[in-house]
NUMARTOR-486183 format. One line per field, with one value per residue (C-alpha): residue number from 1; residue in one letter; x negated, z negated, y. Coordinates in Angstrom, 3 decimals. Each point is the difference from the previous one (the first is absolute). Layout:
<pts>
seq <- NUM, ...
type <- A, ...
east <- X, ...
up <- Z, ...
north <- Y, ...
</pts>
This chain:
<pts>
seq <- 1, 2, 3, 4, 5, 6, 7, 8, 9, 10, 11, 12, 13, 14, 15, 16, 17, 18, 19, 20, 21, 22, 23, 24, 25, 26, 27, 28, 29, 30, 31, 32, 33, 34, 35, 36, 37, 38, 39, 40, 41, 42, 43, 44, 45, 46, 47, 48, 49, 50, 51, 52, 53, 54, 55, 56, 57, 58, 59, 60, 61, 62, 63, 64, 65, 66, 67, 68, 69, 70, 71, 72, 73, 74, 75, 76, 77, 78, 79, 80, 81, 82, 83, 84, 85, 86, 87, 88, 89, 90, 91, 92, 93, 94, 95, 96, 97, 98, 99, 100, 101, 102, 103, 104, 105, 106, 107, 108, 109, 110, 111, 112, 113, 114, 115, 116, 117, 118, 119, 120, 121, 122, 123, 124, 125, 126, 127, 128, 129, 130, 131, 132, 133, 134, 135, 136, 137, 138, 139, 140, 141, 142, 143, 144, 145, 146, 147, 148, 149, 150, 151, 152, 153, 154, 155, 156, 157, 158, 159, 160, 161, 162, 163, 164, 165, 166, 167, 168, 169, 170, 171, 172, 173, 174, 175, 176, 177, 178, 179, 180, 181, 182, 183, 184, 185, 186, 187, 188, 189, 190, 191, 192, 193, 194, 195, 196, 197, 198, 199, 200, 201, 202, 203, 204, 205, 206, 207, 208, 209, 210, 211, 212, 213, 214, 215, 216, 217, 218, 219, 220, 221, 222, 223, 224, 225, 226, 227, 228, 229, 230, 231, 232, 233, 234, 235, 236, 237, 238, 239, 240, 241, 242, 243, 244, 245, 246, 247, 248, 249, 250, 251, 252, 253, 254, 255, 256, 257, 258, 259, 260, 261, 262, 263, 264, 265, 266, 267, 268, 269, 270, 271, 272, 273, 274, 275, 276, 277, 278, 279, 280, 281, 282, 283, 284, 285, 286, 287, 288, 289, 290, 291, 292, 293, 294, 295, 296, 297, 298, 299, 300, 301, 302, 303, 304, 305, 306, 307, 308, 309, 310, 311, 312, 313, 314, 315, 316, 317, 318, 319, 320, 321, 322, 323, 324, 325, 326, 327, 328, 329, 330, 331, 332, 333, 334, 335, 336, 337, 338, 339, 340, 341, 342, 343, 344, 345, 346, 347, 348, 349, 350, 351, 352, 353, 354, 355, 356, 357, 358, 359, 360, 361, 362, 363, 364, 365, 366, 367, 368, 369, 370, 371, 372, 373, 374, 375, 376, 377, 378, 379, 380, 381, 382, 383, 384, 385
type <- X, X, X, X, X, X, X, X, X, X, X, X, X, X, X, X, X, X, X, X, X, X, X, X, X, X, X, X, X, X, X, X, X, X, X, X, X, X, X, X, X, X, X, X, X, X, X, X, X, X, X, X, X, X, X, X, X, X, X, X, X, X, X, X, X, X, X, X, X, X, X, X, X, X, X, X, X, X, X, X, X, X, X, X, X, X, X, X, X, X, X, X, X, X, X, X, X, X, X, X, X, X, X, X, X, X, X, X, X, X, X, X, X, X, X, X, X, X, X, X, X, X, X, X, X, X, X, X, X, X, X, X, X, X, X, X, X, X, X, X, X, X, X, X, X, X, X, X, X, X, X, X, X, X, X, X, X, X, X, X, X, X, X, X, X, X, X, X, X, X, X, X, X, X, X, X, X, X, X, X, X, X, X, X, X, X, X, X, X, X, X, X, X, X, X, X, X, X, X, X, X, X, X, X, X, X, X, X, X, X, X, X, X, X, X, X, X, X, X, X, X, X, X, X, X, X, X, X, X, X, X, X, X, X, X, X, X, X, X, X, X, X, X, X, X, X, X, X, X, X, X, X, X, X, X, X, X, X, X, X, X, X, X, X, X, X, X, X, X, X, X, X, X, X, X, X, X, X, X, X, X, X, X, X, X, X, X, X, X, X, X, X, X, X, X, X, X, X, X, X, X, X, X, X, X, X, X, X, X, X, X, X, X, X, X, X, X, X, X, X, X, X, X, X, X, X, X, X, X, X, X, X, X, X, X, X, X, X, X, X, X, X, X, X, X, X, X, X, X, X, X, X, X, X, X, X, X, X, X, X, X, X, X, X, X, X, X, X, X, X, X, X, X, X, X, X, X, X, X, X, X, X, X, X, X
east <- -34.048, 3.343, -0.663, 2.595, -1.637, 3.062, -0.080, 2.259, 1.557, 0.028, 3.308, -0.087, -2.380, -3.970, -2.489, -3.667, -3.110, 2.076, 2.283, -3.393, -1.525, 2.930, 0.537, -4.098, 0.045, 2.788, -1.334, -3.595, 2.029, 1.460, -2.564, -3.039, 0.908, 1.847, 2.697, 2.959, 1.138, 3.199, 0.750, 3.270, 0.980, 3.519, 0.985, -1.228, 1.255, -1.765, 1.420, 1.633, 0.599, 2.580, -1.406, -3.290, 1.658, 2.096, -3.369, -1.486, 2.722, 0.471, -3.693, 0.132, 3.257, -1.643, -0.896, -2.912, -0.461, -0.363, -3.518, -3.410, -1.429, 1.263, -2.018, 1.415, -1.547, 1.975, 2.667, 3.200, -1.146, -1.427, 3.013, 0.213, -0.668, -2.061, -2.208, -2.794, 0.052, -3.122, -0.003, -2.359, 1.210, 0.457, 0.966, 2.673, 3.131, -3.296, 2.901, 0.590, -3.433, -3.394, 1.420, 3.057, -1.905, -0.750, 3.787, 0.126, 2.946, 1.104, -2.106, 3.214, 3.754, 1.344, 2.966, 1.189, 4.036, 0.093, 0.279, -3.542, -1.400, 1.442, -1.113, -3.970, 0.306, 0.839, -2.521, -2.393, 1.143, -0.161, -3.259, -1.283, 3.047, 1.766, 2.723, 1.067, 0.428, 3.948, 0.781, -2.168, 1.717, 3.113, -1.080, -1.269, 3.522, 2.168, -2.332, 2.722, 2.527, -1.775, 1.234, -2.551, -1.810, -0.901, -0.909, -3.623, -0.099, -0.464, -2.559, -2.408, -3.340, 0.854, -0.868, 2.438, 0.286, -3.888, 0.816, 1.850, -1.905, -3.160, 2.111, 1.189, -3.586, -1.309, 2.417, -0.763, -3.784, -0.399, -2.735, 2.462, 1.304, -2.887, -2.311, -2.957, -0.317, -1.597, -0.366, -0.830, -3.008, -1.939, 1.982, 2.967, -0.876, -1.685, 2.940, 1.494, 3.253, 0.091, -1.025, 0.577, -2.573, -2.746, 1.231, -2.777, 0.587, -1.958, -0.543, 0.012, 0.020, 2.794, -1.282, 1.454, 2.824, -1.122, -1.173, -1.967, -2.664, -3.194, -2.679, -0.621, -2.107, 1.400, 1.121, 2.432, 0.500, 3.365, 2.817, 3.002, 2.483, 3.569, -0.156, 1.086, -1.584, -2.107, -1.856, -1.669, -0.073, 0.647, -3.702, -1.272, 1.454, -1.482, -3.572, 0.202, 0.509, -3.956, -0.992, -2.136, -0.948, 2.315, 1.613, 3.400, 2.779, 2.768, 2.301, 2.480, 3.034, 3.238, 2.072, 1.437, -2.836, -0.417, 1.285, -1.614, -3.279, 0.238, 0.622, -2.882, -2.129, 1.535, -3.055, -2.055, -0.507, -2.115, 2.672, 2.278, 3.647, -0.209, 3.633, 0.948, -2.171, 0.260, -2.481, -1.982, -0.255, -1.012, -2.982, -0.763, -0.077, -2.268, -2.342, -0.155, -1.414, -3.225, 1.485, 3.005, 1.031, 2.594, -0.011, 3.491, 0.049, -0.081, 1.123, 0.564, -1.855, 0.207, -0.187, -1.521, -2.767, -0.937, 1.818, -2.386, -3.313, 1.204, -0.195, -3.543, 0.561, -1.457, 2.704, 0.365, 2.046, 0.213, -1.236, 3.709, 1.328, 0.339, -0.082, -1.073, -3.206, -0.991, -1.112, -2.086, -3.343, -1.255, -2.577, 0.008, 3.025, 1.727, 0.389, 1.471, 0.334, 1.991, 3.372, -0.267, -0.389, -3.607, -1.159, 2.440, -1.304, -4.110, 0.613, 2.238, -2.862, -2.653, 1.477, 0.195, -3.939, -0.985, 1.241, -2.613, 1.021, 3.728, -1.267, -1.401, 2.385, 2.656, -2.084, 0.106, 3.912, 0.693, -2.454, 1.697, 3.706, -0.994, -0.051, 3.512, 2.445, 3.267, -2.089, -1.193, 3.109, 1.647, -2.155, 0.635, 4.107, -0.062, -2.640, 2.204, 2.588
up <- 38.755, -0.865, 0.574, 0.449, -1.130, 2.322, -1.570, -0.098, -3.424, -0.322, -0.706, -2.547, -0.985, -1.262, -1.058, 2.563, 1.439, 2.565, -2.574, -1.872, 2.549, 0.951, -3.542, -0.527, 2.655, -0.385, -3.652, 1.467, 2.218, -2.515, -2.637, 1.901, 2.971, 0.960, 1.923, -1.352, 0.637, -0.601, 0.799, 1.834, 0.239, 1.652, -1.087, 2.627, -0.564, 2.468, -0.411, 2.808, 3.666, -0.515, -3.223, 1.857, 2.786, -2.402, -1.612, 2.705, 1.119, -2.907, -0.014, 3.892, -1.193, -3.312, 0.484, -1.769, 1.971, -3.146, -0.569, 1.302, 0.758, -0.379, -1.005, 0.519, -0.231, 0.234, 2.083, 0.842, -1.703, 3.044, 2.116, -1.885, 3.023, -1.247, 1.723, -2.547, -0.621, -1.004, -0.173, -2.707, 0.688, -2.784, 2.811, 2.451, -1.074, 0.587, 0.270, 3.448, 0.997, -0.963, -2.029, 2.331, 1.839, -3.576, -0.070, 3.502, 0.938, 3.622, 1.501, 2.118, -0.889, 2.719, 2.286, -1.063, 0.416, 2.838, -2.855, -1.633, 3.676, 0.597, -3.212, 0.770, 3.286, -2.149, -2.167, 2.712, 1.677, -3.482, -1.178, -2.791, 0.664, -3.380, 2.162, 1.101, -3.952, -0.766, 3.134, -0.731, -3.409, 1.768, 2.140, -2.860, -2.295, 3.052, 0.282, -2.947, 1.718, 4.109, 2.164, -0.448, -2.991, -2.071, -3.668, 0.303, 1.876, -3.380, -1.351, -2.463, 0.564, 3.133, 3.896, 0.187, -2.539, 0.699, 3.200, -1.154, -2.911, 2.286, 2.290, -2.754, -1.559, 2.894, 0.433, -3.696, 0.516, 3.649, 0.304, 1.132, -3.977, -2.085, -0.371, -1.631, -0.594, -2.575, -2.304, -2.965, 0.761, 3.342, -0.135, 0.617, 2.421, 1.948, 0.260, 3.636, 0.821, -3.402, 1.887, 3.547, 2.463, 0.255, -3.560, -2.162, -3.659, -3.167, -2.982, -3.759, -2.602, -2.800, -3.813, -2.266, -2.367, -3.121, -2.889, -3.010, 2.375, -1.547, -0.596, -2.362, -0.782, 2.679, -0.968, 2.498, 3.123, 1.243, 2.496, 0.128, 3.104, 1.144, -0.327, 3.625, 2.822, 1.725, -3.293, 0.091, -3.709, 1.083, 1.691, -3.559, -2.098, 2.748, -0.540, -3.676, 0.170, 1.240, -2.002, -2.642, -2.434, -2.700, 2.108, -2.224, 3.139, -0.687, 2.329, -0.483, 1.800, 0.951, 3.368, 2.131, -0.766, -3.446, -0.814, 2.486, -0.991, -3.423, 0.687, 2.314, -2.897, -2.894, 0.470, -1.165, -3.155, 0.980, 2.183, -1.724, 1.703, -1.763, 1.528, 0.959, -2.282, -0.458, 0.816, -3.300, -0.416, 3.732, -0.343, -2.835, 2.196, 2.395, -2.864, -1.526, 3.207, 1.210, 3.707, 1.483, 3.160, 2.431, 3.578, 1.485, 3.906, 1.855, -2.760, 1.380, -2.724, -3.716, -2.834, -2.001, 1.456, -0.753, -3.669, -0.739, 1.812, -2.347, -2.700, 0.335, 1.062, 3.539, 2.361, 1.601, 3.231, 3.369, 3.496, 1.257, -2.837, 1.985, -1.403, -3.316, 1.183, 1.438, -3.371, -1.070, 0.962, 0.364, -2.907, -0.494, -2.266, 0.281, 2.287, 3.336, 0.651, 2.630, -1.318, -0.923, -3.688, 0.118, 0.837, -2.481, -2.454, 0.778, -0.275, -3.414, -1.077, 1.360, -2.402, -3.215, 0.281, 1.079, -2.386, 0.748, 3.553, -1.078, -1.791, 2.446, 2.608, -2.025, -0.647, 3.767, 0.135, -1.908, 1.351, 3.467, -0.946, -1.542, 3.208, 1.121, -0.949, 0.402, 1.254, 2.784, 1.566, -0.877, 2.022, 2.812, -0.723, 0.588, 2.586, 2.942, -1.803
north <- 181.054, -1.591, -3.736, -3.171, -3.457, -1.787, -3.737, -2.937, -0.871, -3.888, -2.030, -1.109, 2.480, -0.863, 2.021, -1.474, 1.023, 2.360, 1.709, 0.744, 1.721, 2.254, 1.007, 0.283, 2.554, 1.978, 0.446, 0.881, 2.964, 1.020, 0.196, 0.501, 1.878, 3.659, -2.428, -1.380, -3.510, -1.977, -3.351, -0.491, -3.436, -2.110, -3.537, -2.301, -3.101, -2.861, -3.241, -0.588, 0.807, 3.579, 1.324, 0.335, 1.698, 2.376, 0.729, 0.995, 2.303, 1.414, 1.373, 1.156, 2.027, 1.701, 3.826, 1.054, 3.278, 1.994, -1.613, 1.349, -3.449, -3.568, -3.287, -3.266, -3.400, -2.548, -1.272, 1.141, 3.177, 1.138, 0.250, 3.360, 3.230, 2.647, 2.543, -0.881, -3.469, -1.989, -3.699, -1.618, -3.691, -2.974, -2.598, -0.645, -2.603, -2.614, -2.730, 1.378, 0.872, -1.179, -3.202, -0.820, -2.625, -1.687, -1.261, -1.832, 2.166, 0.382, 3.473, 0.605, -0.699, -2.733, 0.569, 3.068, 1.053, 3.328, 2.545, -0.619, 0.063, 3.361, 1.103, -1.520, 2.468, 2.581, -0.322, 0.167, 2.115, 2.391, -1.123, 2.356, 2.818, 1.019, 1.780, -3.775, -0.892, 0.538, -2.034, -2.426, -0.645, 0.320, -2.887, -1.991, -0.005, -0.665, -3.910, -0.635, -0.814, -0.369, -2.837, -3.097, 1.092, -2.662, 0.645, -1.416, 3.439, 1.656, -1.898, 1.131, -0.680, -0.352, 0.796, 2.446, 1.973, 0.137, 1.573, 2.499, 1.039, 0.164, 2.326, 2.263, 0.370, 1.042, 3.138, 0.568, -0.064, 1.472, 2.094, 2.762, -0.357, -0.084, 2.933, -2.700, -3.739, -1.655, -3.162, -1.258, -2.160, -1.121, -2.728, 1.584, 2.173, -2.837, -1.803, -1.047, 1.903, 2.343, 2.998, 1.513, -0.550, 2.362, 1.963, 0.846, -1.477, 1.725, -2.727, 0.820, -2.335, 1.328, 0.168, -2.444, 1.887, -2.770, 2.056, -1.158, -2.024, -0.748, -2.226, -2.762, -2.737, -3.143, -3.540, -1.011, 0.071, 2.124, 0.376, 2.007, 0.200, -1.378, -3.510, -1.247, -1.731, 3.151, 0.763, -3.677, -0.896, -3.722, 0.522, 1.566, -2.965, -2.620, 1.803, -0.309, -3.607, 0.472, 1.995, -2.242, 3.206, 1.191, 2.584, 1.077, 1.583, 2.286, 0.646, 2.823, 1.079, -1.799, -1.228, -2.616, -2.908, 0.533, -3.044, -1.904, 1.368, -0.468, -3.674, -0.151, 1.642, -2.090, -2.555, 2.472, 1.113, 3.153, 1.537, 2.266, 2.138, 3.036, 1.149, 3.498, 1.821, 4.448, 2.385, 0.201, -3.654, -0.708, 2.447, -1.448, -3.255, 1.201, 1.437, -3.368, -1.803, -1.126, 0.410, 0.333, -2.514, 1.411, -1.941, 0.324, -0.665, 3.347, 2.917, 2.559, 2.269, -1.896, 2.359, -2.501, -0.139, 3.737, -0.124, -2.900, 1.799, 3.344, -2.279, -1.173, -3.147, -2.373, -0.983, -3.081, -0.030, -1.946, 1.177, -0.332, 1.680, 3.632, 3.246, -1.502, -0.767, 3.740, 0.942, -2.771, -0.883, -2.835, -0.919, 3.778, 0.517, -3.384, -3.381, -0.060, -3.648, -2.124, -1.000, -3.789, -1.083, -1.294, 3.462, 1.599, -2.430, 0.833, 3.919, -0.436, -2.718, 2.534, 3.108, -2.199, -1.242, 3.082, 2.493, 3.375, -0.477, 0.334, 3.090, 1.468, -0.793, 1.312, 3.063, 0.971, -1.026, 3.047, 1.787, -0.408, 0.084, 3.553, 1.272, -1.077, 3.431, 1.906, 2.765, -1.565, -1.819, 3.710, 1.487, -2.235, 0.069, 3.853, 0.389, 0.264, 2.544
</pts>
């Protein structure tokens, strides 16, 4: 088959976990399988109220009937209408559903002017019909310049822009579109509103794309992600402050906190900011660790922790921390403890007096992230076509 990888391009553009994954299996298609596969991607620019609109119009508008099958994963990609279209879902825009209620914002925009209550009938009115799309747009541009719109209207994050979007992904992912849902992780697929009701949802883990992993004798203890709040490496450096053994961390990667963290971390002479840091040297990271701790609050899959269990080494992550904690095992091939520093602190503590247990925990890791492979989330892709 002639297969579409539909994906968002990011403004201004970055290279993550998501961009690795399209680009890991287009190359396993390719290389590995009688299909073909290209990836087509459109600009999506999502920092404010009207580029996420245009966005999403742009991919409900795209024609990609000269492809056997299509695979989208991530939002607004999926406005794209195909006969064959399989979703294998990141995450919804989580601002505007699972972590909406983390800001405090308003679940319903107050007092609205007549036209967004005639457009809130239509939308209900045209729940999950793609034929009700180019007035709906129409509807949407014409709020410009409406009687009684105020420009808190066009807020973003806000409540409704969230109704809008939750409107438009649910003509993009009606069960009347897709031919075969699936996600990522359990995580993902468990999540409230992310699927229709009643729609059955395959799960496959995706393969890390990081070449060059392998073992090494440990001496530190490692993290790599984007350092921001949902990651929780405030909650790392806290548990080091308990940590009484001489436990060296690294911490590798770059983003909003950084410098925030570092001064959090500046106390300590045994935490290090390693910075953004290329593929050779970050394997070489992982090789060089005793374990690797990665406990952000509700991932949605985290490629770390499979790059690190490749690698050979435990995993430390939090009961919270989603689909990061489907691969490990408690006490099997790493720590699954509850999110507060003392905890953090007793497994990290635990690894460094124990070191045969870290061996053979880290043993298993690889062991079980051995089994996660292109082949099998290919063969779930292109069951249905």
């Amino acid at each position: 088959m002639d297969i579409a990888i539909v994906a968002p391009c990011p403004i201004p553009y970055t290279i993550g976990g998501a961009e690795n994954l399209w680009s890991g299996l287009q190359r396993h298609l390719n290389e590995h399988t009688p299909h073909q596969a290209e990836i087509i991607k459109l600009p999506s620019r999502e920092f404010s109220f009207w580029e996420l609109i245009d966005s999403y119009r742009h991919f409900a508008e795209l024609d990609l009937t000269g492809f056997d099958l299509v695979v989208s994963s991530k939002y607004p990609a999926w406005m794209v209408s195909h006969p064959n279209h399989v979703v294998y879902m990141l995450h919804r825009l989580r601002g505007l559903y699972d972590t909406y209620d983390f800001m405090n914002l308003p679940q319903e925009y107050a007092d609205p002017p007549p036209a967004v209550v005639d457009l809130r009938e239509f939308m209900a009115e045209h729940a999950e019909r793609r034929e009700a799309l180019p007035e709906f747009f129409e509807r949407v541009a014409a709020l410009r310049g409406a009687p009684g719109v105020r420009e808190d209207l066009f807020a973003f994050p806000g409540p409704f822009i969230r109704e809008l979007l939750h409107f438009l992904d649910g003509v993009g992912l009606a069960r009347s579109e897709i031919r075969r849902y699936g996600a990522i992780s359990a995580a993902v697929a468990e999540r409230p509103g992310y699927f229709p009701a009643g729609a059955g949802v395959f799960v496959a883990h995706p393969p890390s794309g990081l070449e060059g992993l392998h073992g090494g004798r440990g001496r530190y203890l490692f993290t790599v992600s984007r350092l921001d709040a949902p990651k929780r490496i405030e909650l790392l450096i806290a548990a080091m402050q308990q940590v009484t053994a001489r436990v060296e961390l690294r911490i590798a990667g770059t983003g909003p906190d950084e410098a925030r963290l570092r001064e959090l971390a500046a106390p300590d002479p045994r935490i290090s900011f390693c910075g953004r840091v290329g593929s050779a040297e970050l394997a070489e990271l992982y090789a060089g660790a005793r374990a690797v701790a990665f406990i952000p609050h509700l991932e949605d899959f985290g490629l770390v922790t499979l790059e690190a269990m490749l690698a050979g080494k435990p995993v430390i992550t939090c009961t919270d921390s989603g689909g990061t904690a489907e691969l490990v095992t408690d006490r099997v091939n790493g720590l699954v403890v509850e999110p507060q520093a003392a905890a953090l602190a007793a497994a990290i503590e635990r690894l460094w007096s124990g070191r045969r247990e870290a061996r053979r925990m880290g043993h298993a890791a690889r062991e079980r992230a051995a089994a996660v492979t292109w082949d099998g989330v290919v063969d779930q892709l292109t069951a249905a076509a």
